[in-house]
N, C-alpha and C positions, 0 to 999 in steps of 0.2 A: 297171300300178300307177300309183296317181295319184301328180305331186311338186309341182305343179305348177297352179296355177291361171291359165287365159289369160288374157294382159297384166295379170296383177300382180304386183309387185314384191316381197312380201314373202312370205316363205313360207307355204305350203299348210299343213300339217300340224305339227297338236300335238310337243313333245316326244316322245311315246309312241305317234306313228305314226299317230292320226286325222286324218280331214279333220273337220275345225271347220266345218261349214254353218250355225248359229244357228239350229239347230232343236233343240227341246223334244221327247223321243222315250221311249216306254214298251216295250219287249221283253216281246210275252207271253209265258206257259210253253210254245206253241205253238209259237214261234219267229216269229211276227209281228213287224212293230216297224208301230207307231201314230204316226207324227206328230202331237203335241199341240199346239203353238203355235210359235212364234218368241221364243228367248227375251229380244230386246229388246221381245216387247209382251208378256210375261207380267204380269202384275199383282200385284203384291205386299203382301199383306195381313195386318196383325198375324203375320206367320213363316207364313202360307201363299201359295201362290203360286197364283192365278186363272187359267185356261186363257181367253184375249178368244175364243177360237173358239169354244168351248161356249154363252158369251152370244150369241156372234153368231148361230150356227144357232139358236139357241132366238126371237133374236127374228127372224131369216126366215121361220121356221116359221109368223109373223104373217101374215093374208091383204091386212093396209094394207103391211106395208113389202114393198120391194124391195130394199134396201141398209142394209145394218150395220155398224156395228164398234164395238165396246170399245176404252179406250183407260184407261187409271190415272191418276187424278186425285190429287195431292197432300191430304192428311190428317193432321190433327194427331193424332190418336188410333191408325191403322191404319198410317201411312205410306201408303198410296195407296188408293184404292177407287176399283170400274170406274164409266163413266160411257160410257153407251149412248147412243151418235148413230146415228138410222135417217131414212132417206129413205123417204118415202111412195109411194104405187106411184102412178101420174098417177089424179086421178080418187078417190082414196080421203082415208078422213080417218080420224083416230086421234088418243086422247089421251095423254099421258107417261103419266099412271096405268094405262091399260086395258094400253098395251105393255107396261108393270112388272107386274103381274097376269098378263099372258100367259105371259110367259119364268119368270116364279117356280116355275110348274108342273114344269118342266122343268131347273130349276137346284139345285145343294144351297143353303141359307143364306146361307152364304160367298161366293159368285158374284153375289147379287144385285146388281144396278147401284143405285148409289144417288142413283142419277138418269137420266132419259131428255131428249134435247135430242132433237126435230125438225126437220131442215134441208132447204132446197130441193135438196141436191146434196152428196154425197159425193165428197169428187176422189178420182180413181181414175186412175191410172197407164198408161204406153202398155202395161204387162204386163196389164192389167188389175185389178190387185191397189189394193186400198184405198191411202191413202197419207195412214200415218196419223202419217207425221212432220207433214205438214200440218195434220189434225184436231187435233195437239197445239198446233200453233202458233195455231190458228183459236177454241182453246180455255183457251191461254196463261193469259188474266187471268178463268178463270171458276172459284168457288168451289162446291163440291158444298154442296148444301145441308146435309148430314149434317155439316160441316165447321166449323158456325157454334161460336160458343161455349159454349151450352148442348148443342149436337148434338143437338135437338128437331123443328131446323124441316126442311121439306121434303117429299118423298114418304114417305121413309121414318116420317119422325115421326107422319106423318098416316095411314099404311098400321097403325102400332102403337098409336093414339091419342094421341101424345103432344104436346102445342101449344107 
């Protein structure tokens, strides 16, 4: 029985006897349980909540990137919408639109990122794992284009004709 989690100080376990891991988890009828996301990067949009995992495979699935992650951007309309930063594979080239075209295939509505940033390098952690307190910080002062005041310009306004 777990009480306890090594060298921490505060307690393990919920009032009601869980362990608390900050995982996002769906139980199917089968008796599976599905890890969905991390619920500090879930993305949360107009009262839905965005799975960054699901964008993120959809844009791996790319044959230019190598590296992904979603992250929730600040939104005056949604409260946050994702914003897709991929690392390109060495040697390849890709445009934010053709990405955003790629993963849409693959995403419902609601998940689209509403923007894609290209960077030389994704930090990634001694665990391996993205580390996207960083890409927050790396991201801090950047506005989604969906964001602006009309909410016209950008990929999205230009993916629905809108100028």
């Amino acid at each position: 029985m777990l009480s306890e989690y090594f060298q921490h100080d505060s307690p393990t376990l919920t009032e009601d006897g869980w362990f608390d891991t900050g995982d996002v988890a769906v139980i199917h009828p089968d008796g599976r349980m599905q890890i969905t996301d991390r619920a500090k990067d879930v993305i949360k949009s107009g009262g839905e909540w965005i799975s960054t995992i699901d964008i993120e495979n959809a844009a791996l699935s790319h044959p230019a990137v190598v590296q992904a992650a979603a992250i929730g951007m600040p939104h005056p309309k949604w409260d946050e919408r994702p914003l897709l930063v991929v690392q390109l594979a060495p040697g390849q080239s890709a445009e934010p639109t053709e990405i955003l075209d790629f993963v849409k295939k693959d995403l419902p509505k609601i998940s689209w990122p509403d923007d894609v940033q290209i960077v030389e390098e994704i930090p990634i952690g001694a665990t391996g794992k993205v580390l996207k307190t960083r890409l927050r910080e790396m991201f801090r002062d950047y506005t989604l284009p969906t964001a602006s005041a009309d909410g016209k310009e950008g990929i999205i306004g230009r993916l629905f004709g809108r100028k």
